[in-house]
C-alpha positions in Angstrom: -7.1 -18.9 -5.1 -4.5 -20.8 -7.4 -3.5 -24.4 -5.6 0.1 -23.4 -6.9 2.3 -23.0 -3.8 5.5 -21.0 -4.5 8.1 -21.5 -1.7 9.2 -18.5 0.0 11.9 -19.3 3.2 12.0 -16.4 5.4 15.6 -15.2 6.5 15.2 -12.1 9.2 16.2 -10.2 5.7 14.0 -7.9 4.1 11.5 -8.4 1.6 10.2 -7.6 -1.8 6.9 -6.2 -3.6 6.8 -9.3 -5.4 7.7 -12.0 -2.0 5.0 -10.1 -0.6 2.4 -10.0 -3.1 2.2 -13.8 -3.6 2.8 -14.4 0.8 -0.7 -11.9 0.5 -2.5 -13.6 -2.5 -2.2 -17.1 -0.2 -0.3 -18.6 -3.2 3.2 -18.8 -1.0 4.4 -22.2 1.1 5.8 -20.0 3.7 8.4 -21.2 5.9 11.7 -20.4 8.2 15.4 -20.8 7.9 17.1 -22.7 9.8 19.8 -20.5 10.3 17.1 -17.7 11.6 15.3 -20.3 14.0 18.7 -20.7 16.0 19.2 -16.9 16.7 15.6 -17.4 17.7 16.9 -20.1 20.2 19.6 -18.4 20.7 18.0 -14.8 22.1 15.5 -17.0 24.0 18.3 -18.5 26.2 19.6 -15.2 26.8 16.0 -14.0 28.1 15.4 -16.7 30.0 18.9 -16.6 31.4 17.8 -13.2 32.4 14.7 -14.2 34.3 16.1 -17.1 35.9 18.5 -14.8 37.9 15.3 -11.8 39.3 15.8 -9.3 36.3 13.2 -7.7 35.6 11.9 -7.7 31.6 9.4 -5.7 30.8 6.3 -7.1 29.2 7.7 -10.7 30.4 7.4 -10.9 34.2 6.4 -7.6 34.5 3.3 -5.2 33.6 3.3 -2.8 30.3 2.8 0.8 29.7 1.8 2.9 33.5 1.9 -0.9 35.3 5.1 -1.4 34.4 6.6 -1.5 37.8 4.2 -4.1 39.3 6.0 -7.5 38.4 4.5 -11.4 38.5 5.5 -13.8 40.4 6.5 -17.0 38.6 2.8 -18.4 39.0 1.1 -15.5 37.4 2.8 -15.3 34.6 1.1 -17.8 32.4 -2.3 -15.6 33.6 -0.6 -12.4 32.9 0.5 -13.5 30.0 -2.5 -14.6 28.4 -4.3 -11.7 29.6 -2.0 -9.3 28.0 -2.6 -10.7 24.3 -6.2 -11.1 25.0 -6.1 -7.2 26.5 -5.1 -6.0 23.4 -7.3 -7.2 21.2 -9.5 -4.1 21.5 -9.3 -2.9 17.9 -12.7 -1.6 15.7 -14.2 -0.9 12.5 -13.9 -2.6 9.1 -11.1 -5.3 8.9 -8.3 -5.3 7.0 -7.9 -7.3 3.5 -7.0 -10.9 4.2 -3.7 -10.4 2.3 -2.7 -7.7 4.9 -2.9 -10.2 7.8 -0.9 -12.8 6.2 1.4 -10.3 5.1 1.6 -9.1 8.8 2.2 -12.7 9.8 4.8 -12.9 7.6 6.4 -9.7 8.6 6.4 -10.8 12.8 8.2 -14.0 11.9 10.5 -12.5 9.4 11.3 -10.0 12.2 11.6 -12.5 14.8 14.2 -14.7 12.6 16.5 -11.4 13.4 17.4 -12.9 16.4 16.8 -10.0 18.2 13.3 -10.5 20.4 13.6 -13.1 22.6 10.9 -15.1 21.6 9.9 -18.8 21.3 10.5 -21.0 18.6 7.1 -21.9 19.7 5.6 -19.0 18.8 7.3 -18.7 15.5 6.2 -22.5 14.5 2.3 -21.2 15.6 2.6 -18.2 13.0 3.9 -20.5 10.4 0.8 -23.0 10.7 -1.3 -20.1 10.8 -0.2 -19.5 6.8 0.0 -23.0 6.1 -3.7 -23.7 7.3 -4.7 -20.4 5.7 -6.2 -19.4 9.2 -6.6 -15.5 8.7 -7.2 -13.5 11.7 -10.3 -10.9 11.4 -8.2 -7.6 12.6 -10.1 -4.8 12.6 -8.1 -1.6 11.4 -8.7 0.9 14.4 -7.2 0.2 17.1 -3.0 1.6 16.4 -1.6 5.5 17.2 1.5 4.4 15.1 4.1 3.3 18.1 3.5 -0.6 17.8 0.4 -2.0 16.2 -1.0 -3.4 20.0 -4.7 -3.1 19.0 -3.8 -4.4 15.3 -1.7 -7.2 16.1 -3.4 -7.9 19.6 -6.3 -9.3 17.2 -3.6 -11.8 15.7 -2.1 -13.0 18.7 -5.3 -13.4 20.5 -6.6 -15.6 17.6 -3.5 -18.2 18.1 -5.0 -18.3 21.5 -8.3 -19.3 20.2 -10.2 -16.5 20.8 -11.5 -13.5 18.5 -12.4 -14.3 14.7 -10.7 -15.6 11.7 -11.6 -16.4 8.2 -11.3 -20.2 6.8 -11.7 -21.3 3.6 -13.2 -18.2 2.6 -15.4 -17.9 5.9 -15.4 -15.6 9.3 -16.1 -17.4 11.9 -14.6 -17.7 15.9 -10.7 -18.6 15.9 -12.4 -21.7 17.9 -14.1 -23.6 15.3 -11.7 -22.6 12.3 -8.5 -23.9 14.4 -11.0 -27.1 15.5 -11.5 -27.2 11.1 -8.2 -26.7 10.2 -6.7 -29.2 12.7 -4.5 -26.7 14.7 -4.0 -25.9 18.2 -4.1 -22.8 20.0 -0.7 -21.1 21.4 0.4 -20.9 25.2 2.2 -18.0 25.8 5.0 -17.9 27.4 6.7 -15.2 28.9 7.8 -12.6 26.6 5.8 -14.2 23.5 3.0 -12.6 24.7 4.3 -9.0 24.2 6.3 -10.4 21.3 3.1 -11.3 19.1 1.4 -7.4 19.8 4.1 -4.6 20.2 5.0 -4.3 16.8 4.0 -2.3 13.8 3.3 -5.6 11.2 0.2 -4.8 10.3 1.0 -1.3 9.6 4.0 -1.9 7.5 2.3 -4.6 5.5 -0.8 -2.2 5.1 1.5 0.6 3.6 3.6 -2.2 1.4 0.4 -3.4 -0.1 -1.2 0.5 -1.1 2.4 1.9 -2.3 2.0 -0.9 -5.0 -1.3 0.0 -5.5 -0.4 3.7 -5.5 2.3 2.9 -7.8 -0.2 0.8 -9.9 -2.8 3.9 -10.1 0.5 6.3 -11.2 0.9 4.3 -13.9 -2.3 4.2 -15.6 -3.0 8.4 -14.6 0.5 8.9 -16.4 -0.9 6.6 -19.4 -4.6 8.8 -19.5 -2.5 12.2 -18.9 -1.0 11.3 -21.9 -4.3 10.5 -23.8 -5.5 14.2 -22.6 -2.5 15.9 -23.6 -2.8 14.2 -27.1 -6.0 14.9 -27.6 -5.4 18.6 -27.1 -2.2 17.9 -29.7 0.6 18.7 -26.6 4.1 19.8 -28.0 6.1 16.7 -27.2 9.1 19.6 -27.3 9.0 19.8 -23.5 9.2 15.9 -23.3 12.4 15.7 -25.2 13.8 18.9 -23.5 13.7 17.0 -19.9 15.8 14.1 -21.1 18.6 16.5 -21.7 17.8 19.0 -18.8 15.7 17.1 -16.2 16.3 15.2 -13.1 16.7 11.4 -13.5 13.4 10.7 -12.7 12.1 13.7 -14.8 14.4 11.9 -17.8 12.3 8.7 -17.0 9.2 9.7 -17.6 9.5 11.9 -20.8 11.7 9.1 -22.2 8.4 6.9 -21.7 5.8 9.7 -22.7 7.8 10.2 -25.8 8.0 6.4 -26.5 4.6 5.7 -25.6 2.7 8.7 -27.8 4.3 7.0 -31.1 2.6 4.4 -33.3 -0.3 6.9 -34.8 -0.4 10.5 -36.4 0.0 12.6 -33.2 -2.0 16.0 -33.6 -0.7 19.5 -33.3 -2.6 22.4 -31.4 0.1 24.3 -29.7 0.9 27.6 -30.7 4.6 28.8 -28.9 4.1 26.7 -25.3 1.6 24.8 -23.8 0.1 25.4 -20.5 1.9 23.9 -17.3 -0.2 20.8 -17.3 0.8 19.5 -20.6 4.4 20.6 -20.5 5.1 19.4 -16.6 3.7 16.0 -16.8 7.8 14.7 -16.8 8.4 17.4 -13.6 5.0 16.0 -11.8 5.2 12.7 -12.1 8.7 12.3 -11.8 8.7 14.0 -7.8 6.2 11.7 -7.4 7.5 8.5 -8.7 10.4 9.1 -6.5 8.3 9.7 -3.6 6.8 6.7 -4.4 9.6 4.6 -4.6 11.9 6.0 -2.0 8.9 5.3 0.4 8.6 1.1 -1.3 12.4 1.1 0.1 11.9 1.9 3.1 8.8 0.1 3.8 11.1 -3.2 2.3 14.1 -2.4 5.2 11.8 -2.4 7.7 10.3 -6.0 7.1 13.9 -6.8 7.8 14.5 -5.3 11.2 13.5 -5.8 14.8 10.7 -3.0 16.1 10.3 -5.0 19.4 10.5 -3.4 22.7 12.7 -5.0 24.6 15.1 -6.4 22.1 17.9 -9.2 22.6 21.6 -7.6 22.2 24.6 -7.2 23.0 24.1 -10.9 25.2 21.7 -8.7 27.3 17.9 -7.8 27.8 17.5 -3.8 26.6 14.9 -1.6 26.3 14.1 -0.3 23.1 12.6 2.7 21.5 12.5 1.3 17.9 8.3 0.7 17.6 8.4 4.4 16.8 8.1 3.9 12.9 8.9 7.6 11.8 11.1 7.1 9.0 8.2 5.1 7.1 5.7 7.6 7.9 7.4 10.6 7.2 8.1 9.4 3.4 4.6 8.2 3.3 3.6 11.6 4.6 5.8 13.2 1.4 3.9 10.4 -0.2 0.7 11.6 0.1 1.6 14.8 -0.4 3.0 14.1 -3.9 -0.3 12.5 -4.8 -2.3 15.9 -4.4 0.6 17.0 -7.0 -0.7 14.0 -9.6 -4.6 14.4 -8.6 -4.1 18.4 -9.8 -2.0 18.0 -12.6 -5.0 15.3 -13.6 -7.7 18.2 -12.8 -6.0 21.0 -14.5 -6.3 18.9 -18.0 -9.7 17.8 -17.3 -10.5 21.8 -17.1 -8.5 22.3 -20.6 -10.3 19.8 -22.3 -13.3 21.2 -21.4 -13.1 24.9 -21.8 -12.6 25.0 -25.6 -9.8 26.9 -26.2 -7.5 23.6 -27.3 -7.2 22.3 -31.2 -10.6 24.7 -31.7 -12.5 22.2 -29.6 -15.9 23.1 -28.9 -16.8 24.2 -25.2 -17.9 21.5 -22.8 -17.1 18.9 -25.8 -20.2 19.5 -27.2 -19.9 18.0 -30.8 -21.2 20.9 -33.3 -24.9 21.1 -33.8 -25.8 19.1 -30.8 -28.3 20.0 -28.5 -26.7 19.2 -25.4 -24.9 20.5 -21.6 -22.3 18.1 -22.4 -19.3 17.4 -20.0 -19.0 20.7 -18.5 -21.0 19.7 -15.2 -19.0 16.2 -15.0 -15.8 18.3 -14.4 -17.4 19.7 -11.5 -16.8 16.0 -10.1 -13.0 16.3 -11.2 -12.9 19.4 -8.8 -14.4 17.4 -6.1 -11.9 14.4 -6.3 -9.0 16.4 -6.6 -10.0 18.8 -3.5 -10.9 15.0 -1.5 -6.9 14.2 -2.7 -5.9 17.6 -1.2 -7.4 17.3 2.2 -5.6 14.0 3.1 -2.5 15.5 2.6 -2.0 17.6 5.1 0.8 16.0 7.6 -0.7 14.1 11.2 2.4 12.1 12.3 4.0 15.2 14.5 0.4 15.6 16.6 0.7 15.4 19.9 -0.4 12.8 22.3 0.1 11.2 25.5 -1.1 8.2 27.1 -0.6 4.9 29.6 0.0 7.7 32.4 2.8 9.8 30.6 5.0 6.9 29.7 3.8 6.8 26.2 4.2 10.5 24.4 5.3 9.5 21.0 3.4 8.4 17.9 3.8 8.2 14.1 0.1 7.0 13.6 1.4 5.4 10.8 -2.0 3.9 10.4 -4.1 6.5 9.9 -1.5 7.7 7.2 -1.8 4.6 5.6 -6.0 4.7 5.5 -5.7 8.5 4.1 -3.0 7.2 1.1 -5.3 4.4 0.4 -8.2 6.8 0.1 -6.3 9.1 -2.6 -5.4 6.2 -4.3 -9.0 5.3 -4.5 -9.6 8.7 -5.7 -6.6 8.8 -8.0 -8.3 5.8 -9.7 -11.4 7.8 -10.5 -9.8 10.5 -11.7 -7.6 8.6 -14.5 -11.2 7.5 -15.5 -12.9 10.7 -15.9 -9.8 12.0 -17.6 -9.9 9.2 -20.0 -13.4 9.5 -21.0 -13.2 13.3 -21.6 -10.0 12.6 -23.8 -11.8 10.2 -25.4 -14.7 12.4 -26.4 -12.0 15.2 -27.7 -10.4 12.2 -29.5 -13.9 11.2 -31.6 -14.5 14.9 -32.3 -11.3 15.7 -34.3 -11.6 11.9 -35.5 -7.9 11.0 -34.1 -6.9 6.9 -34.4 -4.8 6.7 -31.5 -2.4 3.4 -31.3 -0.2 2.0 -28.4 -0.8 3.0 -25.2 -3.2 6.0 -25.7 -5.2 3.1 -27.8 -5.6 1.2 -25.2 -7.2 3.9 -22.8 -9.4 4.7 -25.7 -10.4 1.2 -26.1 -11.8 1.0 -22.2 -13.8 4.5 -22.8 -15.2 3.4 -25.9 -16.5 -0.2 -24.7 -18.5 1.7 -21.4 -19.6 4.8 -22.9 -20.1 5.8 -26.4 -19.7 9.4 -28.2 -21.5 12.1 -26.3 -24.5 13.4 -28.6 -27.6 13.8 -26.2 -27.0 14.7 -22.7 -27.2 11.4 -20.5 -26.4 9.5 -17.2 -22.7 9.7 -16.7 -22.0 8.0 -12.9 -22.2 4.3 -14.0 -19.8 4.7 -17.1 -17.4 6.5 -15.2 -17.4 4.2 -12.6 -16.9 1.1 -15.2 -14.3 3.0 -16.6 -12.5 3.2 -13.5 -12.9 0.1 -12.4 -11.5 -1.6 -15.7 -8.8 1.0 -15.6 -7.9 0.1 -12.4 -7.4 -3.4 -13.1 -4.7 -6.1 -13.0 -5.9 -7.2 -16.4 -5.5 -3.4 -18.2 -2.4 -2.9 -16.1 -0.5 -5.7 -17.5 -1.6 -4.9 -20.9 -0.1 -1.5 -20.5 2.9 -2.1 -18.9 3.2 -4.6 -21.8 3.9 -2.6 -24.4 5.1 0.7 -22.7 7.3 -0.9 -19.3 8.6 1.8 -17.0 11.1 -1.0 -15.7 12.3 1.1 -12.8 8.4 0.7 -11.5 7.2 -2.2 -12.5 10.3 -4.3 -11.9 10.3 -3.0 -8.2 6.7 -2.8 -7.5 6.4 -6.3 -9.3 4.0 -4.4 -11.4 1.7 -6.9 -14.7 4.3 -9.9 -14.5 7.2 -7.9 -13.7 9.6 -8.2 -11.0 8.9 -12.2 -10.4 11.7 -13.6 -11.3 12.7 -16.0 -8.6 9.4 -16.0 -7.1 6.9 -17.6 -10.0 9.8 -20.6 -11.6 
């Protein structure tokens, strides 16, 4: 981790890609403005206010979900209160990447700065040294149906209590001993902080911020190989052109860059009239999905900037809220996902073209002539296996029904699970741009083709993991080295590099882009 701290004040306004990629990385000096700590102050008066003369506030001096009608007397509530953060640390499974917690973290006291939850200042100052000891809570990624993140961010707020598990320094161990090594003391919680620090969606909104970059990330480079395939079949470029005139802004945007990015070396031929719908689409796919992509990035920014808290501080009174329902993100990250079963097919539909022989006289299976060999016709048998693993996350979950805590609670976005089943295409995404890539690759060597700018570099990852297919070998480990190099922040940058997509990168803060501000 780089010893470079970047400051980042947080305002109760919404983030970006690029404020939250180096708050993640640890490479942030996080802290609060003082503007946003006094509508902190200023909703906490109004709360307590509200307590002091017998009202009732849920969550505060009273129980949650089916107990909330049973209220505390003024000398339970420090109990009840510490019971209910340590209650809802109940979540399971696999944890979530360090840069997702402090992401989350970032999000509750961003929120919080709103002025609209009634809070401590307390409690804000206890997230803040959180970050600035680099104590990471260990929250395990089960545990949320999508209307507040109680079994996500119960794991947070029990840890600035001092119990549950954290990672120091690069270590898990008990929230005891890494506050005891990082010098900092467990919270108290107060009345309201309690609920405050659990009954929001954090986690899941910093979860979905960090995979639509990644997503976004894994677009770029399948455009970049789909581009490789379809010149090594020799694509008309006719089509590309044709959309800047005819096609939707997005469409426009990305046969401006296919045109731009296929020039620099002697582009082949091999279309006779019109290509199939794979070649010719790639503008009509991938622009749907870019805007998917980004539309969904927007939203997820606006709500870093908004209060999801239940109740919620306005108006000079204590209200009840309905806002931890968070349907607008998952809906678009619903379409999300949807749109990448678009780009996984479009990906497989080339994969079968370059291996059926019936582009540029190629020879069936990529089999070079007069070698003895199976060749790649069994390997696309795994691109129909990734592409049908793309298609079966994207069937919609966020309108299934459920009802819980005795009927009060009958609405959910499970906004998490949406988010695990994105992150899984993307995964799959990733390996299919890799496959792609080497078969183009292959077609590329047959024909002899010198491909330049972008198209060059995808041939120079293939080429340094797996060499020209003569004699029929092991494929699983070069496809997975492909994958992995493809996939990374290193080849990324390089790409965007010499063919940007500045509407993408810029937003995304995709290889170096979008920092301005943040990295000076």
């Amino acid at each position: 981790m780089s010893e470079t701290k970047f400051p980042i004040q947080l305002t109760g306004q919404p983030l970006g890609f690029a404020e939250l990629l180096v708050i993640g990385d640890g490479r942030a000096s996080v802290s609060a403005e003082p503007d946003g700590m006094a509508r902190v102050r200023a909703a906490r008066a109004i709360l307590e206010q509200a307590i002091a003369d017998g009202m009732p506030v849920y969550g505060a001096t009273t129980g949650v979900g089916a107990m909330k009608d049973i209220e505390w007397s003024s000398d339970e509530l420090d109990q009840f209160n510490l019971g209910l953060v340590r209650a809802h640390h109940f979540g399971t499974g696999d944890p979530f990447p360090t840069e997702v917690v402090r992401n989350a973290i970032a999000l509750r006291i961003n929120t919080a700065l709103t002025g609209y939850v009634g809070c401590t200042t307390e409690l804000v100052e206890s997230y803040l040294a959180l970050l600035e000891a680099d104590v990471i809570p260990v929250v395990r990624r089960t545990g949320s149906i999508g209307c507040a993140d109680i079994g996500l961010m119960g794991q947070i707020g029990a840890v600035l209590t001092g119990v549950g598990e954290a990672v120091y320094r690069g270590r898990r161990m008990p929230a005891t001993e890494a506050f005891a090594a990082a010098g900092i003391s467990p919270q108290r919680m107060a009345p309201r902080d309690s609920l405050a620090s659990l009954s929001v969606n954090s986690v899941s909104f910093a979860a979905a911020a960090r995979i639509m970059r990644g997503a976004a990330g894994a677009l770029r480079v399948l455009l970049a190989t789909g581009l490789t395939a379809s010149g090594a079949m020799g694509a008309s470029r006719d089509p590309w052109l044709a959309v800047t005139h005819v096609g939707t802004a997005r469409e426009a945007m990305i046969g401006s860059w296919l045109l731009n990015a296929s020039q620099g070396w002697d582009w082949p031929s091999g279309t006779h009239v019109q290509d199939p719908l794979s070649l010719r689409m790639i503008p009509q796919v991938f622009g749907a999905v870019f805007e998917s992509v980004l539309t969904s990035g927007h939203k997820i920014l606006a709500a870093t900037g908004r209060s999801d808290d239940n109740p919620v501080i306005a108006d000079g009174r204590v209200l009840t809220s309905g806002g931890s329902l968070p349907l607008d993100v998952t809906v678009l990250m619903e379409s999300a996902v949807l749109c990448m079963a678009h780009a996984a097919r479009n990906s497989f539909n080339r994969c079968v073209l370059l291996g059926n022989g019936q582009r540029r006289d190629l020879p069936v299976n990529l089999v070079p002539p007069g070698a003895i060999a199976t060749g790649f016709g069994p390997i696309i048998k795994l691109a129909g296996d990734i592409y049908s693993r793309v298609l079966s996350m994207s069937n919609p979950v966020s309108a299934q029904s459920i009802v819980v805590a005795g009927g009060m609670e009958d609405e959910a976005a499970f906004l998490p699970l949406v988010v695990e089943r994105f992150e899984r295409q993307v995964r799959a995404v990733r390996r299919l741009a890799g496959l792609e890539a080497l078969l183009a690759a292959q077609a590329m060597d047959i024909h002899g083709d010198k491909p330049g700018g972008a198209v060059g570099l995808i041939y120079e990852v293939v080429r340094k993991h797996a060499a020209f297919y003569t004699v029929d070998r092991a494929l699983s480990a070069e496809v997975e080295a492909i994958e992995e190099e493809l996939a990374s922040d290193a080849f990324l940058s390089k790409l965007i590099a010499i063919s940007p997509i500045h509407a993408i990168d810029d937003f995304f803060a995709l290889g170096g882009f979008g920092m301005q501000g943040i990295e000076t």
